[in-house]
N, CA, C and O atoms as a GROMACS GRO file, in nm:
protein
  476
    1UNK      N    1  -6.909  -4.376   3.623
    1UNK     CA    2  -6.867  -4.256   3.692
    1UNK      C    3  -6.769  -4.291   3.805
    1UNK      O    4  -6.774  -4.398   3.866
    2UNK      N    5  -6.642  -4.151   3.838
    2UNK     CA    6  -6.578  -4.227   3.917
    2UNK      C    7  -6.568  -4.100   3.968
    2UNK      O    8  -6.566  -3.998   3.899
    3UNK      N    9  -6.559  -4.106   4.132
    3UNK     CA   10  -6.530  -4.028   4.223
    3UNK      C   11  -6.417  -3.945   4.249
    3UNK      O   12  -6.384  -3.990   4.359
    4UNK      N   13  -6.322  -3.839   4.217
    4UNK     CA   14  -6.201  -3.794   4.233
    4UNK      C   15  -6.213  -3.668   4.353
    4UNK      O   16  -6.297  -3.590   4.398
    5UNK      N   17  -6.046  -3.711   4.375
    5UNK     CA   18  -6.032  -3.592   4.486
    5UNK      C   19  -5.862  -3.584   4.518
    5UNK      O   20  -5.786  -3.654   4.585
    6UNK      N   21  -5.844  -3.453   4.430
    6UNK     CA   22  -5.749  -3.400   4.471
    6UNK      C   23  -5.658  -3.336   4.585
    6UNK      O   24  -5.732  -3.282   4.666
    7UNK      N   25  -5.541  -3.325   4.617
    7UNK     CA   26  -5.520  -3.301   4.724
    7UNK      C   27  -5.360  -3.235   4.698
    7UNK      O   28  -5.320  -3.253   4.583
    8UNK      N   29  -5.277  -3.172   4.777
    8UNK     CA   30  -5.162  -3.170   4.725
    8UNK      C   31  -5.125  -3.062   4.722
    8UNK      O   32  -5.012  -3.052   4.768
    9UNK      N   33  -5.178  -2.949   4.679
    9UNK     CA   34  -5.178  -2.789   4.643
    9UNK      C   35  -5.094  -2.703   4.762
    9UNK      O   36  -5.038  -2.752   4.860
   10UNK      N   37  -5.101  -2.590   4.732
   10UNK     CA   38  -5.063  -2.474   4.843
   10UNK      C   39  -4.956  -2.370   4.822
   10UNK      O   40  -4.988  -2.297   4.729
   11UNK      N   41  -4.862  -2.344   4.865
   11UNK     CA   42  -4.785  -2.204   4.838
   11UNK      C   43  -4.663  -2.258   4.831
   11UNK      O   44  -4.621  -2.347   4.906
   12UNK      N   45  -4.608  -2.211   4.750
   12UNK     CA   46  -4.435  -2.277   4.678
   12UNK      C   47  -4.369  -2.150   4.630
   12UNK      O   48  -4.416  -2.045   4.585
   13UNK      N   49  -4.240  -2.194   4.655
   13UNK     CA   50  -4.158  -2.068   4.582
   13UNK      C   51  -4.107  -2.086   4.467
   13UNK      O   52  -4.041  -2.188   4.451
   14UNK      N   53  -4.124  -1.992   4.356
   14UNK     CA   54  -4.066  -2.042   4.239
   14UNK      C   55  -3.900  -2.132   4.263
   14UNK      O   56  -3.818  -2.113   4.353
   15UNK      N   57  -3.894  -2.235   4.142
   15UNK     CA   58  -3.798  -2.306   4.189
   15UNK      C   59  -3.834  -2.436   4.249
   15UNK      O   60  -3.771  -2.541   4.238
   16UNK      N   61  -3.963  -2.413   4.324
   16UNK     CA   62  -3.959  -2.557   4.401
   16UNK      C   63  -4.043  -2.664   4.330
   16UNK      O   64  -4.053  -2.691   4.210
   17UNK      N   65  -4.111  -2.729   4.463
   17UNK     CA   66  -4.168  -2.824   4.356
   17UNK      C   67  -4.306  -2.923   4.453
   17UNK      O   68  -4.280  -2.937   4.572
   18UNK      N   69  -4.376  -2.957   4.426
   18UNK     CA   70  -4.508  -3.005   4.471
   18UNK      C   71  -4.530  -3.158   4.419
   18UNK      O   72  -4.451  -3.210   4.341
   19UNK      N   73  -4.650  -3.227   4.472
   19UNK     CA   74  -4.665  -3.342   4.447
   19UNK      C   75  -4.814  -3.313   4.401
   19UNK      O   76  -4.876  -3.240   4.479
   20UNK      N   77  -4.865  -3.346   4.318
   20UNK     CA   78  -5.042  -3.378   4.351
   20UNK      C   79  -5.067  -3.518   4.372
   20UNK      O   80  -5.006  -3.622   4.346
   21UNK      N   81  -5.166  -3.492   4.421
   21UNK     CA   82  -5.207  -3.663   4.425
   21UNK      C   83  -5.386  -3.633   4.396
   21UNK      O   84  -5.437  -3.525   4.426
   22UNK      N   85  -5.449  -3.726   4.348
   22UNK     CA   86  -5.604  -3.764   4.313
   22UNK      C   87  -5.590  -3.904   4.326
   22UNK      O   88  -5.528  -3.990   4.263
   23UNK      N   89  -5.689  -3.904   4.460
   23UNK     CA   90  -5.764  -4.040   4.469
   23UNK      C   91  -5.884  -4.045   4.418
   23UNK      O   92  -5.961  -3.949   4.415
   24UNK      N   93  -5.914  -4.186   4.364
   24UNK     CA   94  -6.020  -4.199   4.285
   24UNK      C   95  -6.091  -4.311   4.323
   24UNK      O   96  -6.041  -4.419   4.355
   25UNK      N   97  -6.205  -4.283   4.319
   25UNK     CA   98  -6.329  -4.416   4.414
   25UNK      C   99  -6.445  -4.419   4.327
   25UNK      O  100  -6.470  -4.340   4.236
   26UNK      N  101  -6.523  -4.533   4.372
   26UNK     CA  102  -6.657  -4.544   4.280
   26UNK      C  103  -6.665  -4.624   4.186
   26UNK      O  104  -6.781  -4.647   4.150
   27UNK      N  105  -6.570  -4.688   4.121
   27UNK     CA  106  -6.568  -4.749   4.014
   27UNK      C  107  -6.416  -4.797   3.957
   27UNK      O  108  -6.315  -4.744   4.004
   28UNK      N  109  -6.408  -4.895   3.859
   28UNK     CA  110  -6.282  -4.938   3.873
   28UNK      C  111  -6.168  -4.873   3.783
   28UNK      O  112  -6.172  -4.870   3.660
   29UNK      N  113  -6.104  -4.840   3.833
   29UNK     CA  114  -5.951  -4.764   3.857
   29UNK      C  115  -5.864  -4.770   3.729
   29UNK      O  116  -5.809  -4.678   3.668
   30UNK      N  117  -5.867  -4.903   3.703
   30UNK     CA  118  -5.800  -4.955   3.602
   30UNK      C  119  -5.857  -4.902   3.452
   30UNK      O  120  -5.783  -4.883   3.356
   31UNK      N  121  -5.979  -4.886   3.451
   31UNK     CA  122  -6.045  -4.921   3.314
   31UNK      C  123  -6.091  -4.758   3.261
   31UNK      O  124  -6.182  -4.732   3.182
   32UNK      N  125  -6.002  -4.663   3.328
   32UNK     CA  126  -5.988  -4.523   3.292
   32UNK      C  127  -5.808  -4.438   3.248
   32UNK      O  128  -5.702  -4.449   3.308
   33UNK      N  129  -5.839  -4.362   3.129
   33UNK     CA  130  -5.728  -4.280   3.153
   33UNK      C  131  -5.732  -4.159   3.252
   33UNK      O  132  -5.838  -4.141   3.311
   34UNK      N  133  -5.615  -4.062   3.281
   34UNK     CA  134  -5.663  -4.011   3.410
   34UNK      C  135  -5.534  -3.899   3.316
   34UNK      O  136  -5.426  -3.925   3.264
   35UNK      N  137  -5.640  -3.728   3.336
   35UNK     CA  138  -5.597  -3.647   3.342
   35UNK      C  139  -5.550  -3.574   3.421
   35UNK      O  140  -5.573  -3.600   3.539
   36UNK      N  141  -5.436  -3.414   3.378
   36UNK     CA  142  -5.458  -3.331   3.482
   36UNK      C  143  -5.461  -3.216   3.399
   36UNK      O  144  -5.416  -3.210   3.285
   37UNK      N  145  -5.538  -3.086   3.488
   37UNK     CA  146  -5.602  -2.990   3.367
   37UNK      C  147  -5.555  -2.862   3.489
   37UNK      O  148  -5.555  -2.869   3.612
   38UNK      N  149  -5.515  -2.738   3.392
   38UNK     CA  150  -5.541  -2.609   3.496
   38UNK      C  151  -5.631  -2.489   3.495
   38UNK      O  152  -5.706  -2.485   3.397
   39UNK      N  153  -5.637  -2.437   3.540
   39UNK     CA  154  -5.720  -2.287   3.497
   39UNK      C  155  -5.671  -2.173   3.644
   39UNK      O  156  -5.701  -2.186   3.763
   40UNK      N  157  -5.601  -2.083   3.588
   40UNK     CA  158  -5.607  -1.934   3.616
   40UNK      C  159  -5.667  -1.847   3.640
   40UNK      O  160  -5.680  -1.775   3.541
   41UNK      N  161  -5.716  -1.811   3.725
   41UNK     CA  162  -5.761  -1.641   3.703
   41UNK      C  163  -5.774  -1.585   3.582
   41UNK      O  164  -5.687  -1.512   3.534
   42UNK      N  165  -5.906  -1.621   3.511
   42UNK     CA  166  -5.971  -1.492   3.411
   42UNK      C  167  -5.936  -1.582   3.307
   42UNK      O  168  -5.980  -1.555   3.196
   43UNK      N  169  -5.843  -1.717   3.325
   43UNK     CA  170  -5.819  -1.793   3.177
   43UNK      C  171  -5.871  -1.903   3.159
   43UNK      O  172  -5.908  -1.975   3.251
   44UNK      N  173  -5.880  -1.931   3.032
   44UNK     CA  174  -6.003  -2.077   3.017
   44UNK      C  175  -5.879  -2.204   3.079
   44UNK      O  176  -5.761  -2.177   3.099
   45UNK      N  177  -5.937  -2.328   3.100
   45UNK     CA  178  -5.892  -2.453   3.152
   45UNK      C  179  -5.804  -2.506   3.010
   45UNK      O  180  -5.837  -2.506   2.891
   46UNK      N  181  -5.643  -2.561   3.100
   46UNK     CA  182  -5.572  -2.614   2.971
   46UNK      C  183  -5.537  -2.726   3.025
   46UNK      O  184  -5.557  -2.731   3.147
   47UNK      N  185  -5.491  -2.815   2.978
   47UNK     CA  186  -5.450  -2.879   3.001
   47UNK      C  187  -5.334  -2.893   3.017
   47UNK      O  188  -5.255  -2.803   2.989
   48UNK      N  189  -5.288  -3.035   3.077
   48UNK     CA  190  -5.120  -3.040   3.220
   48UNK      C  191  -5.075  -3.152   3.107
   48UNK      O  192  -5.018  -3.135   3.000
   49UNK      N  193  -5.115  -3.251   3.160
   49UNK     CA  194  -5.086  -3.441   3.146
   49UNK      C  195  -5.165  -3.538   3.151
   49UNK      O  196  -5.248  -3.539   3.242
   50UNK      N  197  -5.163  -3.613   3.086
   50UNK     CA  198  -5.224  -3.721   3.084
   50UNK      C  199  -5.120  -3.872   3.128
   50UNK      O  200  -5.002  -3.891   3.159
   51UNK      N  201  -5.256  -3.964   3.106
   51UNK     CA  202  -5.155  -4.081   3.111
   51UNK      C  203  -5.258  -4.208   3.074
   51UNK      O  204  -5.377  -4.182   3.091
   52UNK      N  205  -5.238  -4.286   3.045
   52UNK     CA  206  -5.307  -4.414   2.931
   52UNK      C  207  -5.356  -4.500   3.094
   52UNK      O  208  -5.305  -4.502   3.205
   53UNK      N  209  -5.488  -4.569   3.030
   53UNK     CA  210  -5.512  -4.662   3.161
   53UNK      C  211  -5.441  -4.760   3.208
   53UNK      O  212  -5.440  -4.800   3.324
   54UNK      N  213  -5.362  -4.811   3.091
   54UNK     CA  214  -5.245  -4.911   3.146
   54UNK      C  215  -5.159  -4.862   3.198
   54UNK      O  216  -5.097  -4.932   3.278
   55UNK      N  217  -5.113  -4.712   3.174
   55UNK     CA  218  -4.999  -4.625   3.249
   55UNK      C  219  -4.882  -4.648   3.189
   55UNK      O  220  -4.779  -4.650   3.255
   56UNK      N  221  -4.883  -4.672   3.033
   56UNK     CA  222  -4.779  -4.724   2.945
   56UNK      C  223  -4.780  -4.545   2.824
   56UNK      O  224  -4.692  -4.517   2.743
   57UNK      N  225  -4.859  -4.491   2.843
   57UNK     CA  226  -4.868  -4.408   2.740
   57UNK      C  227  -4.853  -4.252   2.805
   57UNK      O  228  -4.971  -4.220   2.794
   58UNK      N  229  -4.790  -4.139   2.864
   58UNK     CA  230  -4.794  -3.993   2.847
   58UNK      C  231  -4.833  -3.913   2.800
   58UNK      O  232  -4.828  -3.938   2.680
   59UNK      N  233  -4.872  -3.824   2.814
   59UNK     CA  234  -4.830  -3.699   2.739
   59UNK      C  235  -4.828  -3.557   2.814
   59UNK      O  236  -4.865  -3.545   2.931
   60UNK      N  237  -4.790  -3.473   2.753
   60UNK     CA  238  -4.717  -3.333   2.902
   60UNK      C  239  -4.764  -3.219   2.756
   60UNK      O  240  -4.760  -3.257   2.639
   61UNK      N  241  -4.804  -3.090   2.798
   61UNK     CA  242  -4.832  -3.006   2.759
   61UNK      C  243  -4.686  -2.893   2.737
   61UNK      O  244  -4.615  -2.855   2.830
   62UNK      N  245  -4.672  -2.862   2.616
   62UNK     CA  246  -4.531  -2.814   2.602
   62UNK      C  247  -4.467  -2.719   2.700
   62UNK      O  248  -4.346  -2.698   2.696
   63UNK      N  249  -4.565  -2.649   2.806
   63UNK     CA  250  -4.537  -2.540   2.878
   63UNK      C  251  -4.517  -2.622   3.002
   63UNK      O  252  -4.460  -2.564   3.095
   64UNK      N  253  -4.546  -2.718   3.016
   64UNK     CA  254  -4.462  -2.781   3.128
   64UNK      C  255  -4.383  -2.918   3.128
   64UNK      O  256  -4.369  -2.981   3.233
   65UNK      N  257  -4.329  -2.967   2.998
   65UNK     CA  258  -4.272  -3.087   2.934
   65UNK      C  259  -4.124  -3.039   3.021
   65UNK      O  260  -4.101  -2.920   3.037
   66UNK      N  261  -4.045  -3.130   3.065
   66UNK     CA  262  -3.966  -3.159   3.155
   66UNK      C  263  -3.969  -3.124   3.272
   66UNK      O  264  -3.873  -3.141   3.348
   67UNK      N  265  -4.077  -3.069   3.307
   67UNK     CA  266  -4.071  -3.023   3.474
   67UNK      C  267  -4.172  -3.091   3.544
   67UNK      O  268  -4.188  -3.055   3.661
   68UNK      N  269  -4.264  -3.207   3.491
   68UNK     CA  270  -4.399  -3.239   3.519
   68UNK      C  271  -4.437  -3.397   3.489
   68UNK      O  272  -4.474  -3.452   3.386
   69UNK      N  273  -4.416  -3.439   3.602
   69UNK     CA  274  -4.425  -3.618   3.537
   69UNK      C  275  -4.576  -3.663   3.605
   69UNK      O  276  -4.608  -3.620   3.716
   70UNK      N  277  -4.656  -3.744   3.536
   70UNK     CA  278  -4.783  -3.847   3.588
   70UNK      C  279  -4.772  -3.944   3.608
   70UNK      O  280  -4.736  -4.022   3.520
   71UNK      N  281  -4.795  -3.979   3.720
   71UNK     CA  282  -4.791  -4.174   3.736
   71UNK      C  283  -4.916  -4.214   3.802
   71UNK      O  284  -4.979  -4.128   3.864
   72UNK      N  285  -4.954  -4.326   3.795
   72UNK     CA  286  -5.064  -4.369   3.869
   72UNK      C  287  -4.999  -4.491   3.976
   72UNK      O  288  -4.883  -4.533   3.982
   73UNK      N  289  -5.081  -4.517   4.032
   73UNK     CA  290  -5.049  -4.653   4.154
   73UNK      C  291  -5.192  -4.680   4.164
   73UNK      O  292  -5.275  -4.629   4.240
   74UNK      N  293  -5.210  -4.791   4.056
   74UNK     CA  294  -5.332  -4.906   4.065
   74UNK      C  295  -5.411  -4.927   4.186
   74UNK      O  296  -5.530  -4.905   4.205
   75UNK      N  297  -5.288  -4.992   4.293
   75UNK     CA  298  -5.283  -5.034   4.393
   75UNK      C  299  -5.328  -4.960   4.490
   75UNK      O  300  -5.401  -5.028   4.562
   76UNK      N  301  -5.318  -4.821   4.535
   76UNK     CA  302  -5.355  -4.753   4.571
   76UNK      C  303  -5.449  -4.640   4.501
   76UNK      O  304  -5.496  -4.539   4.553
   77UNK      N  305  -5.457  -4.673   4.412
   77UNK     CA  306  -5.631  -4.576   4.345
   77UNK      C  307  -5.572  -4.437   4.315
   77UNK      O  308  -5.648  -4.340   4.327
   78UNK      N  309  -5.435  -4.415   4.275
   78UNK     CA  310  -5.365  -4.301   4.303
   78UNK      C  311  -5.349  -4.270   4.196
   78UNK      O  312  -5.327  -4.363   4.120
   79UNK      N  313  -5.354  -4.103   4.124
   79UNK     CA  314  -5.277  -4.073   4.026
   79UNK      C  315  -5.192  -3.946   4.097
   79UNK      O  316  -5.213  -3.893   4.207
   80UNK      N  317  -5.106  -3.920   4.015
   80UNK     CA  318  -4.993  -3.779   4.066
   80UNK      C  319  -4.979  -3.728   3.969
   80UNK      O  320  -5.014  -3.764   3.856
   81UNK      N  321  -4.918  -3.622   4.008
   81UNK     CA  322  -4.880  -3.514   3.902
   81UNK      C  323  -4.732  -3.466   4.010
   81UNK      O  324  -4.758  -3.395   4.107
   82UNK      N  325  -4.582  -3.508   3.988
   82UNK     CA  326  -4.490  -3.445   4.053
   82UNK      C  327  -4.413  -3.327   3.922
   82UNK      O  328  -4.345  -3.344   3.821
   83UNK      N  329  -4.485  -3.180   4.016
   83UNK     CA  330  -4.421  -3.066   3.940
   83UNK      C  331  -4.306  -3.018   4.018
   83UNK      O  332  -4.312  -3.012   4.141
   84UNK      N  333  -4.176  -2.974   3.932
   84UNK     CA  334  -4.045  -2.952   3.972
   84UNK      C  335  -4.018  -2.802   3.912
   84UNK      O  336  -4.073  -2.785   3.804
   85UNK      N  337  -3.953  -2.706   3.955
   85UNK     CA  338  -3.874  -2.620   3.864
   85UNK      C  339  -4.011  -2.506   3.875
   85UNK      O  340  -4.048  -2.437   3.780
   86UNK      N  341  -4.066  -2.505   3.992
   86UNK     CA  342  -4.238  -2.465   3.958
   86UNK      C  343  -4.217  -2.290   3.917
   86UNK      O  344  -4.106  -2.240   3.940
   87UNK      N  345  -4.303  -2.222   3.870
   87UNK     CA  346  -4.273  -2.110   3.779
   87UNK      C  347  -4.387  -2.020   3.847
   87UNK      O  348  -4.473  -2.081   3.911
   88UNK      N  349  -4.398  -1.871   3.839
   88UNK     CA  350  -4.495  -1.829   3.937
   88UNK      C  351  -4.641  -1.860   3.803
   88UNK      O  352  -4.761  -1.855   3.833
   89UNK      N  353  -4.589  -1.887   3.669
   89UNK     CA  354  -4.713  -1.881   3.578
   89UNK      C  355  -4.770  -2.037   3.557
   89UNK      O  356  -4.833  -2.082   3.460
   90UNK      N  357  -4.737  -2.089   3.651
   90UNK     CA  358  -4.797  -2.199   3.717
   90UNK      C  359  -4.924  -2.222   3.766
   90UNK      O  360  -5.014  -2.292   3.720
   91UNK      N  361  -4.919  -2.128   3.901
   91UNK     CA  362  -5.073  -2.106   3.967
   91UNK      C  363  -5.133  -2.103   3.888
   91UNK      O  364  -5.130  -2.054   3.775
   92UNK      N  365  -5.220  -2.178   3.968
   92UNK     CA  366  -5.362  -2.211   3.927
   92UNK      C  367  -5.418  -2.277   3.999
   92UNK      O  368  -5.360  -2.308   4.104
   93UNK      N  369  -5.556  -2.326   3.972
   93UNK     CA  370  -5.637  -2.451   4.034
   93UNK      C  371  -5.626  -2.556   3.931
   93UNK      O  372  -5.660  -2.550   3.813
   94UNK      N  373  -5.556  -2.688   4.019
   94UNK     CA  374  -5.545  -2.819   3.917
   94UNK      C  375  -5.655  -2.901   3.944
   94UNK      O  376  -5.693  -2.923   4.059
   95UNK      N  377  -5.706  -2.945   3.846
   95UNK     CA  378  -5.818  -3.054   3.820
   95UNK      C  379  -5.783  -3.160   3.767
   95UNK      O  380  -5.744  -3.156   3.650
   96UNK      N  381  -5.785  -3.307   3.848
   96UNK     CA  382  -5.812  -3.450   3.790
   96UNK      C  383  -5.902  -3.481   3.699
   96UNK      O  384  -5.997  -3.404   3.690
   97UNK      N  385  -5.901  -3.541   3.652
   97UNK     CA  386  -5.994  -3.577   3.515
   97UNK      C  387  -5.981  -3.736   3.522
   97UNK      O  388  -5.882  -3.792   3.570
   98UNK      N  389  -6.110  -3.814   3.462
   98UNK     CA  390  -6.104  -3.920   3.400
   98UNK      C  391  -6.160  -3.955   3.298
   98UNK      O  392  -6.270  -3.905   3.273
   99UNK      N  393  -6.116  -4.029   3.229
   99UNK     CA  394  -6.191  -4.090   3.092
   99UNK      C  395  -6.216  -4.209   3.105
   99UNK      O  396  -6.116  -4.273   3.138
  100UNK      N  397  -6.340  -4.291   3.091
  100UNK     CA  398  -6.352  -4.433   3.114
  100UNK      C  399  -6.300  -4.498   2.966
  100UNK      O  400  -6.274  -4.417   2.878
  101UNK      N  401  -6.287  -4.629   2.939
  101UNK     CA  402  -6.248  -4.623   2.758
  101UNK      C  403  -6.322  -4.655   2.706
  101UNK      O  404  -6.305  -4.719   2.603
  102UNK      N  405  -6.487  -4.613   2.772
  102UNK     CA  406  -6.609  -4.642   2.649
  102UNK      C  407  -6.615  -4.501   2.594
  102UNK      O  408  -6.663  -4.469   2.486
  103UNK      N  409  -6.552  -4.406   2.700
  103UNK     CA  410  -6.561  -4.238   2.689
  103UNK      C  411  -6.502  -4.147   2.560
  103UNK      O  412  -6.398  -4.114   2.616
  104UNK      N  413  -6.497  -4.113   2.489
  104UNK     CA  414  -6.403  -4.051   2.390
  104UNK      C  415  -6.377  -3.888   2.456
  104UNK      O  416  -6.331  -3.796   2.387
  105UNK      N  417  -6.416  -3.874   2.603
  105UNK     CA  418  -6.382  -3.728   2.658
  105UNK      C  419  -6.366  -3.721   2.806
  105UNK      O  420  -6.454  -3.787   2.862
  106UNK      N  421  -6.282  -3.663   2.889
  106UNK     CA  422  -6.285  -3.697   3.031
  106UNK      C  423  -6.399  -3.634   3.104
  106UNK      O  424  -6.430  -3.515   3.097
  107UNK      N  425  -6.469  -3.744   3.186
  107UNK     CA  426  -6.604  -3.712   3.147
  107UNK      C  427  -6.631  -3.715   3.319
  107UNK      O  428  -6.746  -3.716   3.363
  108UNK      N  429  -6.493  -3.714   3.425
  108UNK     CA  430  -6.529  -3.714   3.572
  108UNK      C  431  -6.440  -3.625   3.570
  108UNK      O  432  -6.352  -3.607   3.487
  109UNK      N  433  -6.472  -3.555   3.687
  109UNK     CA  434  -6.334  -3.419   3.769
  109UNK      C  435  -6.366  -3.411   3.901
  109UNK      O  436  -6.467  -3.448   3.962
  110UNK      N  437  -6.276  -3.364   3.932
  110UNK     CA  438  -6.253  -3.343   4.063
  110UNK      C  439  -6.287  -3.178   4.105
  110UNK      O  440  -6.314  -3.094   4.019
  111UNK      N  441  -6.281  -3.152   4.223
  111UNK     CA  442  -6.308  -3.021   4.269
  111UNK      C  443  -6.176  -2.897   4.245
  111UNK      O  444  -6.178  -2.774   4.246
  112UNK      N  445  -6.077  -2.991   4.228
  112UNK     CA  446  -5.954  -2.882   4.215
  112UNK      C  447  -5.901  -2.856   4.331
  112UNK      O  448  -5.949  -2.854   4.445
  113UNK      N  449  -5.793  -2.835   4.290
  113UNK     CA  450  -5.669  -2.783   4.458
  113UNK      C  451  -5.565  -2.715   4.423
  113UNK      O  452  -5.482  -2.754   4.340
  114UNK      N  453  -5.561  -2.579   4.502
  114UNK     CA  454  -5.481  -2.464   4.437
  114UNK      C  455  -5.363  -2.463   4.439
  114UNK      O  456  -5.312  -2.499   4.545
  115UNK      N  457  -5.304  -2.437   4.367
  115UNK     CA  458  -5.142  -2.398   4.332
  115UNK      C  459  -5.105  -2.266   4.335
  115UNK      O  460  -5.158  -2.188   4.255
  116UNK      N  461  -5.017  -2.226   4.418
  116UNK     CA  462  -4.955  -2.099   4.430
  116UNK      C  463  -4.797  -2.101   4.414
  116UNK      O  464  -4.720  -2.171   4.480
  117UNK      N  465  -4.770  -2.027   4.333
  117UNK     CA  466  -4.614  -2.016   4.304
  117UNK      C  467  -4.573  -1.888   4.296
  117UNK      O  468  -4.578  -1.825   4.190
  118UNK      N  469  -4.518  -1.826   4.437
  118UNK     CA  470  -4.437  -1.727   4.446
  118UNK      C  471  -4.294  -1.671   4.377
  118UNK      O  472  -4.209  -1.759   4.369
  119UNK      N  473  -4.264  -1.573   4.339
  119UNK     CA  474  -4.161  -1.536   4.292
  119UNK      C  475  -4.110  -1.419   4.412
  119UNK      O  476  -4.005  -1.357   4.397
   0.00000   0.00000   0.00000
């Protein structure tokens, strides 16, 4: 099990653009992939991005594929999510995720941190 905590969120104008960040504690850093997931008002949780535990592998959800990159920093226990071009059908609450690689499902989250995107 690993500890996450998002941070990053708040009020943006369409157009702009945000950073997330999830720090992650409790266990080691390396030996997880690390999601990011959203959910809306009244809509089930979808998913954002991912990224491989080595941080060699991606993937972006077609509704936000070029506006939405993941990186991690080992070194600092860090994963991100930098969203650009942000859209008001954006908002939401974003959730970190992890998968350990004995896991076949991301099986830690975080509390979430809201996203608001004004038009």
């Amino acid at each position: 099990q690993v500890q996450l905590a998002e941070s990053g969120g708040g009020l943006v104008q369409a157009g702009g653009s945000l950073r997330l960040s999830c720090a992650a504690s409790g266990s080691t850093f390396s030996s997880y992939a690390m999601g990011w997931f959203r959910q809306a008002p009244g809509k089930e949780r979808e998913f954002v991005a991912s990224i491989s535990w080595s941080g060699g592998v991606t993937y972006y959800a077609d509704s936000v594929k070029g506006r939405v990159t993941i990186s991690r920093d080992r070194f600092k226990n860090t994963v991100y999510l930098q969203m650009d071009s942000l859209k008001p059908e954006d908002t939401a609450v974003y959730y970190c995720a992890a998968r350990h690689l004995s896991e076949g499902s991301f099986g830690s989250w975080g509390q979430g941190t809201q996203v608001t995107v004004s038009s």
